[in-house]
Structures are given as C-alpha cells and as structure tokens.
Steps between C-alpha positions, in 0.01 A plus 500: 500500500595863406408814743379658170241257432401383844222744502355432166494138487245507809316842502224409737656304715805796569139706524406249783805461679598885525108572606531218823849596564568893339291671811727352784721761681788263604647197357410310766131537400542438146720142594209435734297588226631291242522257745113452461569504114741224500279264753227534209709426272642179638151400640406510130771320344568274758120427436533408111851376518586363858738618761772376270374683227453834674832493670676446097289781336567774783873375537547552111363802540676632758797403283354720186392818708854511690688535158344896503448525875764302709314579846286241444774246545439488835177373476442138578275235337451218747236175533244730675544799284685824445722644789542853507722487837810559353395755244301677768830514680710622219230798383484641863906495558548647113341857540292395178200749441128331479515588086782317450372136725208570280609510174727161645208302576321625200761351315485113651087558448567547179769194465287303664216595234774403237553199649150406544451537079822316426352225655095506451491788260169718616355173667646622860570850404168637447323340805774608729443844412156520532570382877718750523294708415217380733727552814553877511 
C-alpha cells in the first residue's frame, strides 16, 4: 500500500473511521476508540473465517499498513484478538498528537479492508462496513 492511495481505495470507510475516531481530544481516546473498531472487526471475521482466520487477515494487515505508518508495529495480533498494550504504551511515551494516531489507525483500517478483498473480494468487505457503520 501507498500513502497516496490509501484514501482513495476505501473512501467510505476512511469517512467512517475518521467520523468514530476524528472527534477524540487525546490519543488515548482515539486507541480506546479504535479499540471498539478492531473488536468488531475481529468479532466479524473471526465469525466467517474462525479464530485462525481472523488472527491471519488482521496480522497481514498489520504487516501492509506498517509499510506507510510504522507505529502500528507495536500492535499485537494474538488467539483472542488485537492487543493494543504495547502501542498504547508507545503513543503516550512518543509526544504523538491525536491527528497523527489517527491517520495511523486509519491506515491498518484501511489494510485491513485490503486484506479483507484480497481474500473474499466484496464478500466480507461490504458487510463489515455496513457494521461499521451501524456502531457509531
């Protein structure tokens, strides 16, 4: 994935994602946040494709999105889910500003997204955003 075209090649879901997390003063509110995001998101796939499947899709993606925003490195992919311990740690000890954890998790939404169609095409893609969509 390319910053450039991170935006385009998911317009509504960026839309999504900076509506639930854009409002939040600190970055601590936008990880908790996106914390909520990410539980729906592995609820979902873990639904359709298993634990095992869940845990490949958001690890691959985790992979993609830290190629244009290495903070999310430090987030974990484990058998119960995503971890945001460590991450959480690293954003409140790096003086980051709320914009910039933003536009970081907006980035592994929208590799996980990418990840989602390289698999399934729109079968997962579309549903998981009307969810999304349904839990403002």
């Amino acid at each position: 994935m390319r910053s450039n075209d991170w935006e385009v090649e998911y317009p509504e879901l960026v839309k999504v994602l900076k509506e639930r997390l854009g409002s939040k003063q600190t970055c601590l509110e936008a990880i908790d946040a996106y914390e909520e995001v990410l539980r729906s998101i592995w609820d979902f796939a873990a639904r359709l494709t298993s634990d095992k499947g869940a845990r490949a899709l958001l690890s691959r993606s985790v992979q993609l999105a830290a190629q244009d925003a290495p903070l999310v490195q430090e987030i974990s992919i484990g058998e119960n889910g995503v971890d945001l311990a460590t991450f959480r740690n690293r954003v409140s000890k790096s003086g980051l500003g709320a914009p910039e954890v933003v536009d970081a998790l907006t980035h592994l939404g929208v590799a996980i997204f990418h990840s989602f169609s390289e698999v399934t095409g729109d079968a997962l893609t579309v549903p998981l955003l009307s969810e999304l969509k349904g839990h403002r």
